[in-house]
N, C-alpha and C positions, 0 to 999 in steps of 0.2 A: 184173690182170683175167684173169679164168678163159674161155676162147673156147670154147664148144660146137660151134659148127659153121663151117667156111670161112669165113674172115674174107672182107670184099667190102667195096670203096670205090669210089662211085659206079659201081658194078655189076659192077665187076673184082675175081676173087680176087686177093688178098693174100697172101705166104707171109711167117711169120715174121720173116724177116729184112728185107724188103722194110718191114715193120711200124717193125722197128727202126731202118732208116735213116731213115723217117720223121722218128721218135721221137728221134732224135738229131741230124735236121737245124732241129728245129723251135726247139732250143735257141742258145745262145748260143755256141757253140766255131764255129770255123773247120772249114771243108771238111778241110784238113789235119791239124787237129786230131781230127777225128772218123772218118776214114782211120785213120790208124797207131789209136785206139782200137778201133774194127774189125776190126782188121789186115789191110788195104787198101792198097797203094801209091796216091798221090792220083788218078791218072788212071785208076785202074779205080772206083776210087770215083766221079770225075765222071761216067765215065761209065755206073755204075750209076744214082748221083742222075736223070741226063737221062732215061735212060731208063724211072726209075720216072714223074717226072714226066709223060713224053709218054703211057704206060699208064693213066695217072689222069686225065688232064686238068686239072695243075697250069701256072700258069705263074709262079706266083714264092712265096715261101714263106712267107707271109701266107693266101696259098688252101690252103697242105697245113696251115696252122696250125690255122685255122680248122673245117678238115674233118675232123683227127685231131680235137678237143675234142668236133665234133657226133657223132663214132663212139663215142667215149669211151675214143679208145685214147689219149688224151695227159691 
């Protein structure tokens, strides 16, 4: 996907990698798994995830599923 202008999820800008963690939590690998792909030790990773969540107003990963497909960033 080609992004023209500030990406925004449910009214929050989004930066890139914020996109990506999404896009990578929405999948099937492990928190741990998707850390070291990242290259994230796991606990800054969780606590990236938490953090992206509370910004968006996600509470479990069915709603960021959901919400990436209706952006059409997944």
């Amino acid at each position: 996907n080609i992004i023209c202008k500030p990406a925004e999820i449910n009214g929050e800008p989004v930066s890139l990698e914020e996109i990506t963690i999404l896009q990578e939590v929405c999948g099937d690998d492990s928190n741990l798994n998707i850390a070291k792909k990242l290259g994230y030790a796991q606990g800054t990773f969780n606590v990236k995830k938490t953090n992206l969540y509370q910004k968006l107003g996600f509470n479990k990963k069915q709603h960021a599923v959901l919400t990436l497909l209706f952006e059409g960033l997944l």
